[in-house]
Backbone bond lengths (Angstrom), bond angles and torsions (degrees), N, CA, C in turn:
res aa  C-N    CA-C-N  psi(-1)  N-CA   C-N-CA  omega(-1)  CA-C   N-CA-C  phi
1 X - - - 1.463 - - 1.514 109.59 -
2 X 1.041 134.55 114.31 1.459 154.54 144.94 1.762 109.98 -44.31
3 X 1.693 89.69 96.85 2.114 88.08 165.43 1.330 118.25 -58.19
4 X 0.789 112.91 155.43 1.591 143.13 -166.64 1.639 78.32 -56.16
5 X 1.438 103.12 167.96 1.655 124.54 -147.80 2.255 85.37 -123.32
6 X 1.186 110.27 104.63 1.577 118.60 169.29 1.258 103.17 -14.91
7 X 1.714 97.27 121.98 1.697 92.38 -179.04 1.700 106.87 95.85
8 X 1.233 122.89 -64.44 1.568 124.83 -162.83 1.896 98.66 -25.96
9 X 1.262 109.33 129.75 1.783 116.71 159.33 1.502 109.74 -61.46
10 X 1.530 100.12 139.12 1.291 127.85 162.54 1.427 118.47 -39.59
11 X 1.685 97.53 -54.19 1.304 93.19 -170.17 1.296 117.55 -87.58
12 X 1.533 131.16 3.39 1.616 109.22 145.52 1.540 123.07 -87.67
13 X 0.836 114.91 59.35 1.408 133.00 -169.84 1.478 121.06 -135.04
14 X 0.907 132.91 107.50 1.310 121.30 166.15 1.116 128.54 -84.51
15 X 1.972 123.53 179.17 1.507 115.07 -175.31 1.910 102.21 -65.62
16 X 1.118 109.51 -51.14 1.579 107.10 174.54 1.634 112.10 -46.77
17 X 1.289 129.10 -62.79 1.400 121.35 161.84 1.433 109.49 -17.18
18 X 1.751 116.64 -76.44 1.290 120.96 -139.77 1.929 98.52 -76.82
19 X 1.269 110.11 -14.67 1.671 103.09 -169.90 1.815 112.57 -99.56
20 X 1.715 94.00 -4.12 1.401 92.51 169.05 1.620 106.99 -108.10
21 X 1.300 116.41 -2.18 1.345 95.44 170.37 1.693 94.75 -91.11
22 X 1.147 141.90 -34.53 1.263 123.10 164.64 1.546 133.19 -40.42
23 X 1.336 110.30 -43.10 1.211 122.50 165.83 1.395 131.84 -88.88
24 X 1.182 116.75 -31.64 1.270 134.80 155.80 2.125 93.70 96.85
25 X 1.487 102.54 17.40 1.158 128.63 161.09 1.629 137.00 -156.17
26 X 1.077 109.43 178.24 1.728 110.63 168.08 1.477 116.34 -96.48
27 X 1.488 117.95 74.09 1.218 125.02 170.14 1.577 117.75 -40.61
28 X 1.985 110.51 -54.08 1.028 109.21 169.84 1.457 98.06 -125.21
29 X 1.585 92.96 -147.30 1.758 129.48 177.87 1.457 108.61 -100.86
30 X 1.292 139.01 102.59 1.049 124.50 -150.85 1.776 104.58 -111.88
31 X 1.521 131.30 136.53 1.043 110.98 -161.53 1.793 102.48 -93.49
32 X 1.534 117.96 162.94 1.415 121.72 -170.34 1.670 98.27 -57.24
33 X 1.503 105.20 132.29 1.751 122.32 177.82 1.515 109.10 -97.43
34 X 1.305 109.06 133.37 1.185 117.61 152.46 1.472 131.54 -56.77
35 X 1.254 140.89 133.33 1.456 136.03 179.90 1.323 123.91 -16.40
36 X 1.419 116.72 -62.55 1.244 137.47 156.56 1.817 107.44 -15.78
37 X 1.084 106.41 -100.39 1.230 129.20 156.43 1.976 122.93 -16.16
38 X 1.258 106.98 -13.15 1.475 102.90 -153.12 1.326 76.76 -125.74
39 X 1.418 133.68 -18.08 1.450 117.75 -159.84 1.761 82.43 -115.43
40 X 1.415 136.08 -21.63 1.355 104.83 129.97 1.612 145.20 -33.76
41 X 0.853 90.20 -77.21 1.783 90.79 -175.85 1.124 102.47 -81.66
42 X 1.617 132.81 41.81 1.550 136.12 142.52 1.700 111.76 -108.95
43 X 1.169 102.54 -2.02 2.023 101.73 -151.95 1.722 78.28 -69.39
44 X 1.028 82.33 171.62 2.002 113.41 -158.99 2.017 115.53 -174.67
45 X 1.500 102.24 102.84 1.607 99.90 175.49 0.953 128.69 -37.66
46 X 1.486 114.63 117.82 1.886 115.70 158.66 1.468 115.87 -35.13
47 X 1.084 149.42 144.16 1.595 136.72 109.84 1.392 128.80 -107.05
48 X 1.284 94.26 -2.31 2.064 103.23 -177.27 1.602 90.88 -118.98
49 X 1.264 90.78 123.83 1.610 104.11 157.94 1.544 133.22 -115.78
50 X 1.408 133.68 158.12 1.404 125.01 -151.47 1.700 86.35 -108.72
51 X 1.294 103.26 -174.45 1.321 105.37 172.07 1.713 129.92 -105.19
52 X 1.754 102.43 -0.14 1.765 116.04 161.90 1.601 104.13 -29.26
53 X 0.887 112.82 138.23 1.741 130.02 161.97 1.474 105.34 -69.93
54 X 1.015 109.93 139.91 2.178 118.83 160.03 1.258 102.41 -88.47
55 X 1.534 124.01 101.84 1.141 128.03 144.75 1.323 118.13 -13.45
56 X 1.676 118.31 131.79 1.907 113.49 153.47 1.490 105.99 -44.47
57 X 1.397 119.21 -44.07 1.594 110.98 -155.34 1.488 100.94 -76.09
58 X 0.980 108.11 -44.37 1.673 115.19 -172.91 1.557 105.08 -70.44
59 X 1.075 126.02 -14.29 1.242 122.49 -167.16 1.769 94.46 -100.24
60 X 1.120 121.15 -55.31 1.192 116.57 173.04 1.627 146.49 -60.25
61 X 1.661 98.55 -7.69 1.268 151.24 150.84 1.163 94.54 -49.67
62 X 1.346 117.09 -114.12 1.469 115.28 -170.34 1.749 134.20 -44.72
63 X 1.264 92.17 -27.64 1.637 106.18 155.47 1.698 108.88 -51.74
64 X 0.730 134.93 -53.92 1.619 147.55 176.55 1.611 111.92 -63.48
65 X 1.256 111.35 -29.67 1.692 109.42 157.81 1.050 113.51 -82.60
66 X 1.838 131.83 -23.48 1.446 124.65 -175.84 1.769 93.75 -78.30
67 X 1.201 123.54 -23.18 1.568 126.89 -155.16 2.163 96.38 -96.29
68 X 1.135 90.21 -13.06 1.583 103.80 164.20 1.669 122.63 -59.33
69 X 0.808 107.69 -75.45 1.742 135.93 160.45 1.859 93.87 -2.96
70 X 1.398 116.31 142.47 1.208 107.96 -166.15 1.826 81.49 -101.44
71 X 1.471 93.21 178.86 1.990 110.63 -164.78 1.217 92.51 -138.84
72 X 1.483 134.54 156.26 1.237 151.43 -143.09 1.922 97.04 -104.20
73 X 1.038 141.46 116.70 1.193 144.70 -123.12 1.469 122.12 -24.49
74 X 1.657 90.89 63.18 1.568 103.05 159.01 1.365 107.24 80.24
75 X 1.405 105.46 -27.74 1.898 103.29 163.25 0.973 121.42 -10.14
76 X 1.374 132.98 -78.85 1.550 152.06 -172.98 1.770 97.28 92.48
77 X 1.050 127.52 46.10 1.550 126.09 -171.68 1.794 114.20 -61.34
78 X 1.362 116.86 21.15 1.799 117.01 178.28 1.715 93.01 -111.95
79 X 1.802 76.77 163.24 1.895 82.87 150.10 1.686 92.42 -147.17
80 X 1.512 114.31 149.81 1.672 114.28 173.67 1.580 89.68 -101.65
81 X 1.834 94.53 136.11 1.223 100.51 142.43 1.037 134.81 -92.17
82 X 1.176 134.78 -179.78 1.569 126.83 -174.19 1.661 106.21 -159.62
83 X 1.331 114.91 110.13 1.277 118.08 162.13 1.585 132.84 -136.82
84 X 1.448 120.48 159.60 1.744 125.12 -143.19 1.070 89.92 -125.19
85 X 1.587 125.62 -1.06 1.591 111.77 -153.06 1.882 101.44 -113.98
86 X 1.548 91.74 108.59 1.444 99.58 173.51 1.550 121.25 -35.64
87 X 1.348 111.73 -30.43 1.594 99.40 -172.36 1.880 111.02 -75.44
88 X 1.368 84.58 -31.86 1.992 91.07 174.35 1.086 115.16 -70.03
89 X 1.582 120.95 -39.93 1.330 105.04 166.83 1.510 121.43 -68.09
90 X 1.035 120.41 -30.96 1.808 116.66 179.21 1.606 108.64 -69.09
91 X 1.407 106.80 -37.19 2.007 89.14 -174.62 1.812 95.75 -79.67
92 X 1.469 134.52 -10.31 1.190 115.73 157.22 1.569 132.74 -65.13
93 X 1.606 95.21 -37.50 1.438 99.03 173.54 1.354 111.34 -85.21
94 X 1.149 147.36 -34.63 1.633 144.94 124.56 1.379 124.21 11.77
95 X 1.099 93.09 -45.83 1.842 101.69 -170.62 1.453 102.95 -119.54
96 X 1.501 123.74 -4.94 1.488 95.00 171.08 1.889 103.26 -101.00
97 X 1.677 100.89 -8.30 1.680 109.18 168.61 1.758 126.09 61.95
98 X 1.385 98.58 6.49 1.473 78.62 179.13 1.777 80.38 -137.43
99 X 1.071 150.42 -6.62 1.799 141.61 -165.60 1.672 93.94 -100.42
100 X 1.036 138.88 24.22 1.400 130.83 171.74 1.599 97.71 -15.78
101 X 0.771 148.72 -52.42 1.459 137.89 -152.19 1.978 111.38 -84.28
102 X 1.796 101.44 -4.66 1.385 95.30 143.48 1.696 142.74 -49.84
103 X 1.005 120.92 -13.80 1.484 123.18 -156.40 1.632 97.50 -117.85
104 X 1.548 116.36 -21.47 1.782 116.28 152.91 1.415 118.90 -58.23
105 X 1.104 106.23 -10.03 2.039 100.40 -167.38 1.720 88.89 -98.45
106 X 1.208 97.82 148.78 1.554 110.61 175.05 1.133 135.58 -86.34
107 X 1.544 115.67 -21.19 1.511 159.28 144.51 1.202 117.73 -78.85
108 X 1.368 116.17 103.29 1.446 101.60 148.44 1.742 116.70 -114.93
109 X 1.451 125.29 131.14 1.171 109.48 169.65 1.792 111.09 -119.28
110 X 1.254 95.99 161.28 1.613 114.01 161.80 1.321 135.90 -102.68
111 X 1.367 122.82 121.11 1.537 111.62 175.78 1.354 125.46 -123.85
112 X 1.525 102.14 112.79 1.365 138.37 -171.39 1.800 113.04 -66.21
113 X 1.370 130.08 139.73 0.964 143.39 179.98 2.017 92.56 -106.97
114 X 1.354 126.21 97.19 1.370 148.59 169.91 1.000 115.92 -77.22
115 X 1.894 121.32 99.84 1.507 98.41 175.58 1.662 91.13 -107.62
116 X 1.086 124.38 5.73 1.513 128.84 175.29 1.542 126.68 -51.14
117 X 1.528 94.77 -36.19 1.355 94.92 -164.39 1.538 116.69 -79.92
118 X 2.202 94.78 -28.98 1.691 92.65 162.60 1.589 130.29 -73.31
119 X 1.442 116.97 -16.66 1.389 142.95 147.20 1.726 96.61 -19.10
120 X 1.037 121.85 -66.51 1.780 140.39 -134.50 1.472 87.22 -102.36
121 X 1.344 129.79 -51.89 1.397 137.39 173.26 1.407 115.08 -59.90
122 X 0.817 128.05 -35.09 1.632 141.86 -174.41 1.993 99.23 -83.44
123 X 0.963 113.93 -70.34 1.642 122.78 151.62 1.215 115.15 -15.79
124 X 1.601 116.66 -75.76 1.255 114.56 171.96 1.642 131.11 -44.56
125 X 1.230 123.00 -37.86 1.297 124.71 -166.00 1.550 92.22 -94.45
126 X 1.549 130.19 -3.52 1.528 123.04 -177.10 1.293 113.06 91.82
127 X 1.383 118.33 19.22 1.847 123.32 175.50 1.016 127.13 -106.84
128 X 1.165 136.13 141.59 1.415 126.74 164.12 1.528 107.86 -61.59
129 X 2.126 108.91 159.98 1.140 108.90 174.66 1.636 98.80 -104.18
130 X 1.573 111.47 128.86 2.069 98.32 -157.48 1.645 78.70 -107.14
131 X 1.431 140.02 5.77 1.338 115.70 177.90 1.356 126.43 -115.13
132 X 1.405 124.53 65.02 1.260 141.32 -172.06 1.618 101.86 -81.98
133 X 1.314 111.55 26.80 1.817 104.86 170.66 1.045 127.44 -107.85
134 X 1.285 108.15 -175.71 1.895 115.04 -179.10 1.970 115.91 -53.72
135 X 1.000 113.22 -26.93 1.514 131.63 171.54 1.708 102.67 -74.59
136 X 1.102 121.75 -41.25 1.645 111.13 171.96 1.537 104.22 -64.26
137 X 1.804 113.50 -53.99 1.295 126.11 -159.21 1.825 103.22 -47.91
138 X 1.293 103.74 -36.96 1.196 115.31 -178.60 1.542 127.51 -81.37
139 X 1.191 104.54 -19.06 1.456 96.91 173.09 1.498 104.75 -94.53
140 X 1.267 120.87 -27.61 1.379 119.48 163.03 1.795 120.90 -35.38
141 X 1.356 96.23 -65.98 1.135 126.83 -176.10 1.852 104.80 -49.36
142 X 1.256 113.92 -45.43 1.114 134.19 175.17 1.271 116.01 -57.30
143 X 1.751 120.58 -68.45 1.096 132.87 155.73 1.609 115.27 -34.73
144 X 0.831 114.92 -41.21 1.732 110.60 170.82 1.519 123.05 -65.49
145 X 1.642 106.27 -45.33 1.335 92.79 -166.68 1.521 108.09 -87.40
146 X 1.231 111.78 -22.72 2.071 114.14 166.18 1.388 112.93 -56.74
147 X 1.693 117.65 -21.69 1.359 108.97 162.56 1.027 114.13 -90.51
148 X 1.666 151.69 -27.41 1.481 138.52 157.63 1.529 122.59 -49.68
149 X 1.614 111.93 -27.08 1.166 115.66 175.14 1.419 114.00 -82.68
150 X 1.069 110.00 -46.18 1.801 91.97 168.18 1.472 117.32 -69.91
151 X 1.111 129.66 5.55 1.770 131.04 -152.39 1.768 82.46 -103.44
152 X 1.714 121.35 -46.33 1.220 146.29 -150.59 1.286 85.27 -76.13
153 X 1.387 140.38 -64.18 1.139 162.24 155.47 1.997 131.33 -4.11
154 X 1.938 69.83 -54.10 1.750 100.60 -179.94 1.558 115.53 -81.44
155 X 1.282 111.54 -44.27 1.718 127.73 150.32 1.288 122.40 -28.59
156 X 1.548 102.91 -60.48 1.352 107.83 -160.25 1.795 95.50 -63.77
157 X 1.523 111.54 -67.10 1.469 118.32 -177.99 1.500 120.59 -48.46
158 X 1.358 118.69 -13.93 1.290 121.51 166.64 1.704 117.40 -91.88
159 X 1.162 100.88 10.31 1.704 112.17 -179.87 1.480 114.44 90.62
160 X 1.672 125.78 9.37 1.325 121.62 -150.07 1.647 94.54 -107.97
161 X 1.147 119.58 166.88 1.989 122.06 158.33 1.460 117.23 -113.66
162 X 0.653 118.95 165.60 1.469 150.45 177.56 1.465 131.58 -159.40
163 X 1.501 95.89 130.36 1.912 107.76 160.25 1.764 123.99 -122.12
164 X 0.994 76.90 124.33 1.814 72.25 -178.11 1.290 118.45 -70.26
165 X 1.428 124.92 162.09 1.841 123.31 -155.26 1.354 89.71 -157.54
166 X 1.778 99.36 93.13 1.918 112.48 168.69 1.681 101.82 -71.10
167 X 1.124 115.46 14.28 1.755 106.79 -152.80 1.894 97.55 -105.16
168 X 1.765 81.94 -7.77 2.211 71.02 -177.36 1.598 109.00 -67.70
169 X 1.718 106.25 -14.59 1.590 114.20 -174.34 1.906 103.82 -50.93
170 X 1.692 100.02 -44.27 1.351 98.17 -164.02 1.828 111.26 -70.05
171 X 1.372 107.01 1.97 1.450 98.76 156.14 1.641 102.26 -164.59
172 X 1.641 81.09 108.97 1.173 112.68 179.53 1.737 113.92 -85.89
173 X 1.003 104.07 -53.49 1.985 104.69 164.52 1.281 128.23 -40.46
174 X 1.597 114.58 -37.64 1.206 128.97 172.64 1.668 108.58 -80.21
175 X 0.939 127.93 -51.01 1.809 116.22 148.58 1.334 141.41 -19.86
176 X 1.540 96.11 -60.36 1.535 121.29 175.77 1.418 117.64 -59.48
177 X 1.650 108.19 -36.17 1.078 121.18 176.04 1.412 125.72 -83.45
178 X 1.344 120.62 -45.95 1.333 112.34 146.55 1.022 160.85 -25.01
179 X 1.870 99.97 -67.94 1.743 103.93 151.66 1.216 122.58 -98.50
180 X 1.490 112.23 41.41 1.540 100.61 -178.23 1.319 143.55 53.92
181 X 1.561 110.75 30.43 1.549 139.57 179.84 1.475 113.20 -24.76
182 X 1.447 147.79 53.95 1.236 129.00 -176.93 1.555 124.84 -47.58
183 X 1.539 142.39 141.65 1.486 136.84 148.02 1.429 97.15 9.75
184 X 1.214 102.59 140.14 1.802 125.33 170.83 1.888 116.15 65.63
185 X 1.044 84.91 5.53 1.572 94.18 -171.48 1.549 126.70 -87.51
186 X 1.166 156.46 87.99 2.104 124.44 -149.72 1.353 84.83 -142.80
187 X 1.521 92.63 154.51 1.685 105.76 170.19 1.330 120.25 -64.17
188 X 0.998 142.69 149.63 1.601 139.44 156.16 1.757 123.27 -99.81
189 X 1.439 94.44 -59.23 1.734 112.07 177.07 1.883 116.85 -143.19
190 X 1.325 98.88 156.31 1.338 93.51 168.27 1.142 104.77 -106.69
191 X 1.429 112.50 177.10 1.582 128.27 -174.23 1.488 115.39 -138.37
192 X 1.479 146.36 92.46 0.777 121.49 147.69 1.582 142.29 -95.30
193 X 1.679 120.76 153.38 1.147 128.77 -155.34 1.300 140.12 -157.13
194 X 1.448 116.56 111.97 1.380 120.78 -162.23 1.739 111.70 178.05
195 X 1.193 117.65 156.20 1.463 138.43 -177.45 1.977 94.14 -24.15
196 X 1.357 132.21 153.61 1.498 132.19 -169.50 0.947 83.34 -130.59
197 X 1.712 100.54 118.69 2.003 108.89 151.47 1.237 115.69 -60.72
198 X 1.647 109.78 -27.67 1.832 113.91 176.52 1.329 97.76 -155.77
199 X 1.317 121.13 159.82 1.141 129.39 159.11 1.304 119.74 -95.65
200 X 1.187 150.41 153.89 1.376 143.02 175.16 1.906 113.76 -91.63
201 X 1.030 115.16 131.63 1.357 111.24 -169.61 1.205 106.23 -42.37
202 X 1.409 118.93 161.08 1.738 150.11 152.17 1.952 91.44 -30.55
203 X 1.303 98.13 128.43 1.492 116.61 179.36 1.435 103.73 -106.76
204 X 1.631 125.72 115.26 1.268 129.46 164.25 1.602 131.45 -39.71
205 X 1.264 104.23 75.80 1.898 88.41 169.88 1.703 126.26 -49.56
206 X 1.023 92.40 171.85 1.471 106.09 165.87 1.595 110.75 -54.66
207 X 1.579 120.49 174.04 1.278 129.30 179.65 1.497 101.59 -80.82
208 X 1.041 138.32 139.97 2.013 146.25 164.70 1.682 91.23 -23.67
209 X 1.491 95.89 -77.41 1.685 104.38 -165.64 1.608 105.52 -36.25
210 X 0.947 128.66 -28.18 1.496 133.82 -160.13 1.288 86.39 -73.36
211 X 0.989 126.79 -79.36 1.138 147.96 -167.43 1.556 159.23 -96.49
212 X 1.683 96.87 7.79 1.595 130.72 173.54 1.761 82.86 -117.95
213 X 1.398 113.97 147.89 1.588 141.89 179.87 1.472 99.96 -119.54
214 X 1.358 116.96 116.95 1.484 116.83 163.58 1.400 122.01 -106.38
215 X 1.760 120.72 92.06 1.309 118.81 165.81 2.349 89.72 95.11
216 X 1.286 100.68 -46.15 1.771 99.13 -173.34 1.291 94.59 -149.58
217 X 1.760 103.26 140.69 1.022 119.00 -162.20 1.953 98.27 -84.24
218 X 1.408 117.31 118.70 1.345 111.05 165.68 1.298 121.59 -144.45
219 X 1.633 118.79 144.40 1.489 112.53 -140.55 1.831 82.25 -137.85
220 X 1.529 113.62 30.47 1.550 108.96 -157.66 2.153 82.86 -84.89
221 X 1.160 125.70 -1.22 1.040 116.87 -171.92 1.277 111.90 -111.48
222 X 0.885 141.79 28.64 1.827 159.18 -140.57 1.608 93.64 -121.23
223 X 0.997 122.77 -60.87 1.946 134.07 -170.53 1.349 93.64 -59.05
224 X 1.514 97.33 -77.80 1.968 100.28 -179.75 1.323 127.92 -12.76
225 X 1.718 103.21 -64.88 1.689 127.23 -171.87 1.593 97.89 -70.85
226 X 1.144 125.68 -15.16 1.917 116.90 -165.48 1.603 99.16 -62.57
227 X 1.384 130.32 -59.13 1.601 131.75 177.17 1.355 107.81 -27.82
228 X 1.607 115.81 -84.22 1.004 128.27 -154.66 2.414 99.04 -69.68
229 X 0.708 113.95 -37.68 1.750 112.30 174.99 1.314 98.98 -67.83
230 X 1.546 130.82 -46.87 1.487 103.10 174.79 1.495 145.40 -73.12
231 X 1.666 75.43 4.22 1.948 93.22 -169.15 1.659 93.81 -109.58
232 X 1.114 133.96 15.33 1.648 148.91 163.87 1.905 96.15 -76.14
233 X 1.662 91.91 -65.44 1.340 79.63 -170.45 1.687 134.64 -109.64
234 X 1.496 111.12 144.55 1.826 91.17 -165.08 1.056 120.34 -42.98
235 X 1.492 129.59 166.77 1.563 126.03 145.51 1.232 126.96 -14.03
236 X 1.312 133.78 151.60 1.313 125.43 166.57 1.748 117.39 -143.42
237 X 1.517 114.07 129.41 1.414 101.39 169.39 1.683 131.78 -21.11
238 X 1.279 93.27 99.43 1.572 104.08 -171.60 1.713 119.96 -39.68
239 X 0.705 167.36 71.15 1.851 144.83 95.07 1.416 94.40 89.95
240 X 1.753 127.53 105.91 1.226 122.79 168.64 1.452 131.86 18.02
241 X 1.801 86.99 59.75 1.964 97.00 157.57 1.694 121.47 -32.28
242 X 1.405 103.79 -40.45 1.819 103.31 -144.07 1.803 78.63 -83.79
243 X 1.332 151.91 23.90 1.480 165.60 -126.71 1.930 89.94 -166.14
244 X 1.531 86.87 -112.89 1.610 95.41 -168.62 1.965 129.19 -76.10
245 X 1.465 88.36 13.52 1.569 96.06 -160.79 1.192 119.92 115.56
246 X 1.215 127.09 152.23 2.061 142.61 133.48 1.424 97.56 -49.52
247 X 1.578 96.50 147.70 1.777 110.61 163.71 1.743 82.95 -144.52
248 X 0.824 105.00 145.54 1.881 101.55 -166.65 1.906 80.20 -109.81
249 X 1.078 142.20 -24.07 1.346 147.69 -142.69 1.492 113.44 -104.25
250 X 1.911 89.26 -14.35 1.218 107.32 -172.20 1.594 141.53 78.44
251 X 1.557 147.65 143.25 1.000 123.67 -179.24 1.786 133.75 -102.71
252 X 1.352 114.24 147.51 1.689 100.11 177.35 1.513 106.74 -59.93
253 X 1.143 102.95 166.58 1.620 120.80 -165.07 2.389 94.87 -55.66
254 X 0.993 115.37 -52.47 1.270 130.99 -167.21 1.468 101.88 -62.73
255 X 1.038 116.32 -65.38 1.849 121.81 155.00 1.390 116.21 -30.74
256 X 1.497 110.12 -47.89 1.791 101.08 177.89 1.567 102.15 -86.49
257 X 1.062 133.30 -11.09 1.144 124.55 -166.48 1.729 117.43 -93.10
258 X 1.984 104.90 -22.75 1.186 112.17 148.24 1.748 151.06 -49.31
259 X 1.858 67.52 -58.90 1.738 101.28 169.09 2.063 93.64 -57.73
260 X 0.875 124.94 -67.97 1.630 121.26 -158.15 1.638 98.45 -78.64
261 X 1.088 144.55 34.54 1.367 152.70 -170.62 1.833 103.75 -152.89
262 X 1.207 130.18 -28.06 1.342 144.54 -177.18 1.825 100.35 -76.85
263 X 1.115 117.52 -28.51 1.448 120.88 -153.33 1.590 110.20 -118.57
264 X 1.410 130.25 110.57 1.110 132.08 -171.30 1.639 105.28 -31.15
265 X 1.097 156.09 -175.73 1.393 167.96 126.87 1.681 115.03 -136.24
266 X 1.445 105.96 120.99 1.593 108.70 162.53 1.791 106.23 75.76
267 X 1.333 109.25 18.26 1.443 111.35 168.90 1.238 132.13 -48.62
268 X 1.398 119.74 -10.19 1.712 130.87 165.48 1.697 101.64 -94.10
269 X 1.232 127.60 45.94 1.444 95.10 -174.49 1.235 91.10 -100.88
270 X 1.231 105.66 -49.31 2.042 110.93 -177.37 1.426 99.79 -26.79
271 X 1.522 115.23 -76.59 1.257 112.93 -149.80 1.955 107.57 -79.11
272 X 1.141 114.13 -18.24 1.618 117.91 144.06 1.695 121.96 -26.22
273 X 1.683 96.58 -73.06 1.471 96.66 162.00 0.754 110.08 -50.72
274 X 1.493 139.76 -115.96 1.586 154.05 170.92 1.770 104.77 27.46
275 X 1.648 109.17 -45.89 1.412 96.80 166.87 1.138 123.74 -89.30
276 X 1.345 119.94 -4.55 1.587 118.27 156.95 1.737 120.14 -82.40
277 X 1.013 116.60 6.97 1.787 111.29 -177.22 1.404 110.79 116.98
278 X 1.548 127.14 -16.03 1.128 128.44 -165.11 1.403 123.35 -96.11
279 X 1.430 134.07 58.23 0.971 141.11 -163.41 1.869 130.32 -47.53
280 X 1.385 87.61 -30.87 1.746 108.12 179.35 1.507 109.45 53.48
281 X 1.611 115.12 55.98 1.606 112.40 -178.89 2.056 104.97 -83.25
């Protein structure tokens, strides 16, 4: 099965269409989807952006679907940033050096895991805040990315794209400094966002079994499926050459996923936090 062609409409598509270009098979029987639903299991990363403006209204719009997203007892533990200003987006894309196609999006946002604001809330009523641990860090963290995913979500159905960018982690100082990061505050993801000159086709997941657990968790089928999932998707610019080598031929998805799993990444973050307030006891 051939994914849908960048760009292709939803609505010539059916639920069978949309779950074999996800899968790049018919895992199951899939029952008829509502719109909603169909422009799920169609979403597909931006990387080309046009030059349309994002409306305030429209922009704040979809901000309000990312602010939808439920929060771990109601906390709300994120904050989004949001910035328009070409120069912030270029020393981000500058310094993470290889996404050039950051500085086309017209939007860029950030979403922050906030433990500050319960800091300030806890203060207010005359309390201490007693949960400065790895269980806050995490629901924070949590709380953030259920709001990029519905935000990702809200875009798409409003006609907009997005790709998410784990890479603002690798400079976190340059963040902090930018938007003025106070104590309790850390990046999680980037966001970029705006009108798509193209979309990039439907990206093959994994098989269900791989990766849905029924009743017991079993992963004895994970090895099996690696052949046939890496031969779904093309080659890909290999995963820290100047590390494991050049492959000029490129690597299957499982190969890059070794190679980028073999190699420490983001080993200052702990103590990053830790100099922002975040101790993680």
């Amino acid at each position: 099965m051939t994914a849908p062609a960048p760009g292709a409409t939803l609505q010539a598509m059916n639920a069978e269409d949309l779950i074999r270009a996800r899968y790049g098979a018919l895992p199951f029987a899939p029952v008829d989807v509502p719109d909603a639903l169909a422009a799920m299991l169609g979403r597909s990363v931006t990387r080309r952006y046009s030059a349309e403006p994002v409306s305030e209204a429209l922009l704040d719009t979809v901000l309000a679907g990312a602010q939808s997203a439920p929060a771990k007892s109601d906390l709300q533990q994120y904050s989004i940033l949001v910035t328009r200003d070409p120069t912030k987006i270029a020393a981000i894309a500058d310094a993470i050096g290889t996404m050039p196609w950051i500085k086309e999006a017209p939007v860029l946002l950030i979403f922050c895991g906030d433990i500050r604001r319960g800091r300030q809330v806890c203060a207010h009523h005359g309390r201490a805040h007693a949960n400065d641990s790895v269980d806050t860090f995490l629901n924070a963290s949590a709380d953030a990315a259920l709001a990029m995913g519905f935000c990702v979500m809200a875009a798409h159905h409003a006609g907009l794209g997005t790709c998410p960018i784990s890479y603002v982690r690798n400079n976190l100082d340059l963040v902090a400094s930018l938007f003025g990061l106070p104590e309790g505050v850390f990046p999680v993801a980037g966001l970029t966002l705006g009108f798509p000159a193209a979309r990039n086709a439907t990206s093959p997941r994994l098989p269900p079994y791989v990766v849905v657990h029924r009743e017991r968790y079993d992963d004895s089928g994970l090895l099996p499926a690696l052949p046939a999932y890496d031969a779904l998707r093309p080659p890909g610019k290999p995963r820290y050459p100047e590390v494991h080598g050049p492959k000029p031929e490129g690597c299957t998805w499982s190969e890059n996923a070794a190679r980028q799993l073999s190699v420490p990444e983001r080993a200052n973050f702990r103590a990053w936090l830790a100099s922002r307030g975040l101790n993680l006891d």
